[in-house]
C-alpha positions, 0 to 999 in steps of 0.5 A: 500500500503506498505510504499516503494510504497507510494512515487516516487523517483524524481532525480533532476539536480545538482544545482536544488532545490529538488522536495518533492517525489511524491506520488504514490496516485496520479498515480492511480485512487482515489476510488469512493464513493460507491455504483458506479453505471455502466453508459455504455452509457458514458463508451462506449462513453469513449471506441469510444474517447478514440481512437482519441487523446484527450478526453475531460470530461467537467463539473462543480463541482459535475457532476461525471467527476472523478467518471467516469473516475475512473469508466472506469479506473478500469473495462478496458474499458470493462464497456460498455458491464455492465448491467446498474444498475450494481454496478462497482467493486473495482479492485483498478487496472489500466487496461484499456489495454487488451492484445494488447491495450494501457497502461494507465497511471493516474494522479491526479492534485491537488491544487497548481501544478505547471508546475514542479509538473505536469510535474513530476507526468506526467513523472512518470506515463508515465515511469510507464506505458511504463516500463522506468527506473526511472532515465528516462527525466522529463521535467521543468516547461515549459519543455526543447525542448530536454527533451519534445522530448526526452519524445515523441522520448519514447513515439513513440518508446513504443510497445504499445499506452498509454492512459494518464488521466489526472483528475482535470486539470483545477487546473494547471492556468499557461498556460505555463505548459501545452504546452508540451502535445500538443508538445507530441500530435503532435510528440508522432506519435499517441501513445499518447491518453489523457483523461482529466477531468476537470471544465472550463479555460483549456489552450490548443488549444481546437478549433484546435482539434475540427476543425481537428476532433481530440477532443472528449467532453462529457459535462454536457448535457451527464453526467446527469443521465437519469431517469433509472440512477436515479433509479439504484442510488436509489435503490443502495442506498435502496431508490427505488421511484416510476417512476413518483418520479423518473423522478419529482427528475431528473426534479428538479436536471436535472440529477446533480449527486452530489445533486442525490446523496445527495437527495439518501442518505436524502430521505431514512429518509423522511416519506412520500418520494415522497412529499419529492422529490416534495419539493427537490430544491437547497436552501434545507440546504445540497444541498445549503452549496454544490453549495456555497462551491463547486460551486460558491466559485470557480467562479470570484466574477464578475461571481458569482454576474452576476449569483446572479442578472439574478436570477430574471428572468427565462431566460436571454439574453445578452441584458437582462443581460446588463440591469440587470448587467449594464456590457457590458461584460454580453453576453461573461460572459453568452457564458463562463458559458454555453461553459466551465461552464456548469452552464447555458443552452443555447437555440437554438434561436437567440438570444440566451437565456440561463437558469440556472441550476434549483437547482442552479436558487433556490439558487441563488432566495434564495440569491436574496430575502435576498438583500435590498428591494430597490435594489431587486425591482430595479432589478424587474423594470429594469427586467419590462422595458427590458421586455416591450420593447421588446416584452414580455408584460406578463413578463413586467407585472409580474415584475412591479407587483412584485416591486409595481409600480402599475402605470406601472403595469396598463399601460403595461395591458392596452397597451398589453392586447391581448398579456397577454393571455396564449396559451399554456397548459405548467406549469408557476410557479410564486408566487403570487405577493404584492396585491395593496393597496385598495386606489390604486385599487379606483383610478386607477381600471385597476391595479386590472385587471393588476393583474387578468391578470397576475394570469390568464396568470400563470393559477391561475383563483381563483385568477384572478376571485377575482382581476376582482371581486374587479375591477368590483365595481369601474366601475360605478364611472370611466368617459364614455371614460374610462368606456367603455374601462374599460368594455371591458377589463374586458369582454376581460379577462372574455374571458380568464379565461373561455378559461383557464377553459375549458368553451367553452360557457362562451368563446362563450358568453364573445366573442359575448358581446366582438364584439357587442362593434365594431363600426358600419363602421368597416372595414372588415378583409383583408384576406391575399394571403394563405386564402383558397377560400371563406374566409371572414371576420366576420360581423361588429357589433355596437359599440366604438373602434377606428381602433387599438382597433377594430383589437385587437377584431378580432384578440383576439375573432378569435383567442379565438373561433378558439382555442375553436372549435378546441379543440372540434375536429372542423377544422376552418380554415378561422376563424385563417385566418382572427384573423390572419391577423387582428392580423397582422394589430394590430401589435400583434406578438403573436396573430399572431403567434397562429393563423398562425401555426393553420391556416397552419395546418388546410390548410394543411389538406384542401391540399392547400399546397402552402399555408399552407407551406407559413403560416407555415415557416411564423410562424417559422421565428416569433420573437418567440424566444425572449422568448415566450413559443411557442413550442406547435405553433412551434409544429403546424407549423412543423406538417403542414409541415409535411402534405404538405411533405406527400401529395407532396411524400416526406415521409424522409421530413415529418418524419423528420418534425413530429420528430420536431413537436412530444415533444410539444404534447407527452412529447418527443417521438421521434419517428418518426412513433411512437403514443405518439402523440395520448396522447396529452392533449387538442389537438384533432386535431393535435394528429388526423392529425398526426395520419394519417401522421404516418399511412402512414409513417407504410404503406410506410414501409410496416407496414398497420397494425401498420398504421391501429392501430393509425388510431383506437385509433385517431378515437376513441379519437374523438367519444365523440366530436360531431364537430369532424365528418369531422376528423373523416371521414377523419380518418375512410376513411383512416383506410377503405383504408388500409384494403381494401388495405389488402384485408379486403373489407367487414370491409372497407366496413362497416366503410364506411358506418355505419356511418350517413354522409356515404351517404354525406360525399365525402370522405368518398364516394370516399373512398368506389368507392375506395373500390368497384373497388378494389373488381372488382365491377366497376359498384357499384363504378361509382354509389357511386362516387359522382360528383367531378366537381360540384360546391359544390365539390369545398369545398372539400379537394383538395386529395378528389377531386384528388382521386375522379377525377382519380377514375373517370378517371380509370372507363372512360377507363376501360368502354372504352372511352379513350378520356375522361379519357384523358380528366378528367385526364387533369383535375386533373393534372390541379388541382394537378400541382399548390400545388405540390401534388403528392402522390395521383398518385405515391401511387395509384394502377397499373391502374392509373400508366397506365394511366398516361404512356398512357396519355404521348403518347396521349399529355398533358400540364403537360409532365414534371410533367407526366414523373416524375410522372411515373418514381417516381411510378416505383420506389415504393416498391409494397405493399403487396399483393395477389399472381400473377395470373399466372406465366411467362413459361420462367423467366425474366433474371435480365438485362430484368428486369432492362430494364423492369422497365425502360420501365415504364418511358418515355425514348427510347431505345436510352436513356435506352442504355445510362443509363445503358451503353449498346448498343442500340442493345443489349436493343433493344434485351433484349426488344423483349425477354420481349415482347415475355415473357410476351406475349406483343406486344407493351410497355405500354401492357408489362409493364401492364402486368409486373405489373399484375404479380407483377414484378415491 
């Protein structure tokens, strides 16, 4: 730039002090490092904001805020039409305007400003850009109502907007320099548009620009790079990873643009990169001596010491973090962090957890392990007590371990021995902990098992095995009481390490030598209202143990077998019944809650709906959120709930329910009628019923063949489990109905039956009646349907039994005996009204829907529940189908149409004129002109043949 463009000149008022000149650097945007790769997500962002009065870019250090801003600065705002990938150009320019777009305007706010310079530089950027002279207002500090005016009177009276950045304003601490822009703002008559980038502690009225929807914020969340963000960087910087390195580096930088950059320039020398990527954490020397100096340097010392001692536990809340701190203010300084700070993500629970960033978590572990011992293990103990209060055993127990206190450490297991086992299938890294001494694990051998406990619970069985092997020797010398007890601890956690090794025999066994140590009264589980018919408990067995101890067994060895034979593809839906209730009557939250999202499922799936949603919200309104690793219970819970909707005709409730459920079970497809379920590891049943919720979700959409594909990979993901037949049948009839729907009878026919229970197996025999009466053959389809009121059908699924009831009801009027379809479809209302389900009869074929229209006119206890029943399926989109048999010589006009599918309901013509504003005389016309059409003579025989016509 030449020498006479470096400087601004600043005229000053007689008798003021003269201002140094300011620098015309600091009117123009800096330049990036390079290379700068295009981000058109956040640059489209950017173009939506910056239409609205103020846009906010909020972020901690290094999160690329000015990177950004000067990104889109210089390619015009047109940057979210770039390629992604893309590398920005240097233009060195200001142009964000096009022809009849806003000018820009920059400033860059240094260290020092006061309201003076700030003011300064902002007068001059705005004379820039809007052309006025250079002797033109410039405000004071805390500038004077008529200069502010006079600068907003400009300002409304420029030709066109200008957009004014302002980057790194947080450095301005006093607040009354920032006044002015809100007075601008208001008075500026939307000429004004203010683009700020900046860390955290910004004094402007950013709640009442929220409330007025005039704010528009990008925060770290969004500024954090995806993964294919991070392979652009890599590549731009000639380090291209595979994609699983990829997305292991944006997992352990969390999309931080700062150390991605740094890991970008570093890893091109690393010999083997991707062990390198592995390694990459926050107390790497580079990445350490950034977040000291750029992070935690710029935070109060009250702050940063917060920070420091919540470091010893993963996730932290206000209660925790006032017994870590011992400040009262701990739960406001954790809101500031996450709201302007950004350094900490707060989980959406309540209470509210929070999680620090994972680079910074690894420096601030580092800084931790460097304090004295007696103060760090102060911390573990103080860490373990909050813990064991409340509610989380597993994570008391890790941090008693972690400082020593063996005796602590031993009690909490022997207290909370149930609830220290792990239910889920996500990572916990933990290093290993101190072993006790010798002549501790002589004298108080429980301490040993506290151990193996906590090293099964992390998924380190080698470990747990060696600290059970080393309790095991000191059991002969312990008195009878305790040796017993001892016993069966250690048998309890034989149980979970088995279960944790994929071990179903051993977890059958250990479970059987676990029961026969119940006492001989034991008291039977009471089964709670939602367990479905024909629940009970399991036979008592001999053995000590009072009533507490004897409901931990049942809730623990149901709970463990339960999840054994449901990984095998079983669907053991009064065993998690009974774990939970006893688990409910031992006071075990976590047990329950394990047990209650399974049972809901599998209810679900039974079509007792009533109470598998029961069971369901029961377990989503758990204490759960204290910080358990719930999310894949959670995941069962929404999926059970995704069933009921389904079965009740809510399809927008059951998606939105399975977009809920998905991340736990396919790593975060979101996709609501997508297949990344199929992939879940461990969880054949889930992955199967949610396979058959989303086939049906494809064939609403009038997608059969998408539906008919997951339906194929989830039956064939279940063919090397042999206790998988009942979900398999349910999978294989549902795919034979989708081709038979298509007009693929013969294959139906062959899934049907080509399997060894097709001849025992009600659904899959229902299904093929089904099947048989879609290919006209009425008589072959009365001869399959198997006997849907006898005593045994009772245990079928209630759909099942509704299909079979309204099949059997179809063959009954079209054999000519009205009165009993009449009567067996009086019935299946009967069975259907109380669990709400509905979709068996709004989705069902034309013949049914007659059914119920005639049922109206005959008489029925379910009038409300028919009528509505009838309107919904009128309503459906017809499925695709075969060409009509015939055609009308004269076409419905679009008013009889209208009035035809009204016809489908229950209303008069009275109330048909009402709805559609007409008179009763001219739908009385337009009926009869339908009538003569369609060659009817009454309405149920016009409607039927509309429907034979494919019309409605």
């Amino acid at each position: 730039m030449p020498e006479q463009q470096n400087r601004v000149r600043v005229d000053t008022a007689p008798g003021r002090p003269a201002e140094p000149p300011l620098l015309a650097s600091r009117l123009t945007p800096a330049v990036p490092p390079e290379p700068v790769v295009a981000r058109p997500r956040l640059l489209r962002r950017l173009d939506e904001g910056s239409a609205g009065p103020v846009t906010l870019v909020t972020a901690p250090a290094g999160w690329g805020k000015t990177t950004l801003l000067a990104s889109w600065v210089r390619l015009g705002g047109g940057a979210a039409d770039a390629e992604p990938g893309a590398v920005v150009p240097d233009s060195g320019q200001l142009s964000v305007a096009a022809a009849a777009g806003p000018v820009s305007a920059w400033v860059s706010v240094e260290v020092g400003d006061d309201g003076n310079r700030l003011w300064a530089h902002l007068a001059a950027a705005v004379r820039s850009a809007t052309g006025l002279a250079e002797d033109g207002p410039v405000p004071d500090r805390a500038p004077r109502t008529d200069q502010t005016e006079l600068l907003a009177a400009t300002l409304a009276a420029a030709d066109r907007p200008v957009l004014l950045v302002l980057d790194d304003l947080h450095r301005v601490a006093d607040p009354a320099a920032l006044t002015g822009l809100e007075f601008l703002l208001r008075h500026a008559e939307q000429r004004l548009h203010l683009v700020i980038g900046a860390r955290a502690g910004l004094h402007l009225p950013l709640h009442r620009l929220r409330l007025a929807g005039e704010l528009t914020e990008i925060g770290p969340d969004e500024l954090a790079f995806t993964d294919d963000e991070v392979a652009d960087l890599l590549t731009a910087h000639g380090a291209a990873l595979p994609a699983a390195a990829v997305h292991r580096l944006r997992g352990r930088t969390g999309g931080w643009p700062a150390p991605l950059r740094i890991a970008a320039l570093a890893v091109r020398a690393q010999p083997d990169p991707e062990r390198w990527v592995g390694q990459f954490g926050g107390d790497q020397p580079e990445v350490a001596g950034y977040l000291h100096e750029e992070v935690l340097a710029t935070l109060d010392p009250a702050v940063e010491e917060l920070l420091r001692r919540t470091a010893v536990v993963e996730t932290v809340c206000a209660d925790l973090a006032e017994a870590l701190t011992g400040r009262a203010d701990a739960g406001q300084l954790l809101a500031d962090l996450t709201g302007t700070g950004g350094l900490l993500h707060r989980e959406d629970t309540r209470p509210p957890w929070y999680r620090c960033e994972a680079l910074l978590a690894d420096l601030l572990r580092a800084d931790l392990a460097r304090l004295p011992n007696d103060e760090l293990r102060e911390l573990h103990v103080r860490a373990a007590h909050w813990f064991a209060g409340n509610g989380r055993p597993a994570d008391g127990l890790r941090h008693a371990l972690a400082a020593g206190r063996w005796d602590l450490a031993g009690d909490l297991f022997v207290a909370h021995w149930p609830e220290l086992t792990r239910y889920d299938r996500e990572p916990v890294h933990a290093p290993a902990p101190m072993a006790p001494p010798a002549e501790m694990i002589r004298a108080d051998p429980e301490v040993a098992l506290a151990c193996a406990a906590e090293r099964a619970y992390v998924g380190d069985l080698p470990a747990a095995t060696g600290h059970l092997r080393a309790a095991a020797e000191h059991a002969a010398g312990l008195p009878v009481p305790r040796r017993d007890r001892f016993l069966r601890l250690v048998t309890a956690l034989e149980l979970t390490v088995a279960r944790l090794a994929d071990d179903p025999a051993e977890v059958r066994a250990a479970a059987a030598r676990l029961l026969r140590t119940r006492p001989a009264d034991a008291t039977p589980t009471r089964v709670p209202d939602f367990a479905p018919t024909g629940a009970t408990s399991s036979a008592p067995t001999a053995g000590g143990g009072g009533a507490a101890d004897d409901a931990d067994l049942r809730a623990f060895t149901g709970t463990a077998l339960g999840l054994v034979e449901l990984a095998d593809g079983a669907l053991p839906v009064a065993r998690f019944v009974r774990a939970r209730a006893a688990a409910r009557e031992a006071g075990r939250p976590r047990t329950e809650l394990v047990s209650a999202s399974r049972a809901a499922l599998l209810l679900a799936v039974r079509g007792e709906l009533r109470a598998a949603e029961q069971a369901a919200r029961g377990a989503l309104g758990m204490p759960a959120c204290r910080g358990w690793s719930c999310r894949l219970d959670c995941a069962y819970a929404y999926l059970a709930l995704a069933l009921v909707a389904l079965l009740r005709d809510q399809p927008e409730e059951a998606a939105a329910n399975l977009a809920l459920a998905g991340p736990a079970l396919d790593g975060g497809n979101d996709d609501t009628i997508g297949d990344g379920w199929l992939s879940a590891p461990g969880e054949p049943v889930a992955a199967a019923v949610a396979a058959l919720c989303r086939a049906q979700l494809h064939r609403d959409a009038g997608d059969p063949a998408g539906g008919q594909r997951l339906l194929v990979r989830a039956r064939e993901a279940l063919a090397d489990r042999p206790s998988a037949a009942e979900l398999a049948g349910l999978l294989r009839a549902a795919e034979a109905e989708l081709r038979a729907e298509r007009g693929d009878l013969d294959t139906a026919r062959d899934l049907l039956t080509s399997t060894a229970a097709g001849g025992t197996d009600p659904v899959l025999a229902v299904t093929l009646a089904k099947v048989e009466l879609l290919a006209g053959d009425a008589a072959a389809a009365g001869r399959t349907l198997p006997a849907w009121q006898a005593p045994a059908a009772t245990a079928w699924p209630l759909p099942v039994r509704l299909d079979a009831g309204l099949l059997d009801a179809v063959l009954a009027e079209q054999a000519g005996d009205g009165r009993r379809a009449g009567r067996i479809l009086e019935q299946v209302l009967d069975l259907a009204g109380p669990q709400g389900c509905r979709r068996v009869f709004t989705r069902a074929e034309p013949p049914v829907r007659d059914l119920l229209a005639g049922h109206l006119d005959a008489g029925t206890a379910h009038f409300a529940l028919v009528s509505d029943l009838v309107r919904k399926s009128g309503q459906r989109t017809a499925r695709p189908a075969a060409e009509p048999r015939s055609t009308l010589d004269e076409p419905l006009t679009e008013r009889e149409l209208t009035i035809l599918r009204y016809l489908q309901s229950i209303l008069s013509n009275v109330e048909i004129a009402s709805e559609l504003s007409l008179s009763v005389n001219t739908v009385k016309t337009h009926v009869r002109n339908i009538y003569r059409k369609l060659d009817a003579t009454r309405r149920r025989e016009a409607v039927r043949r509309a429907r034979e016509l494919r019309l409605i």
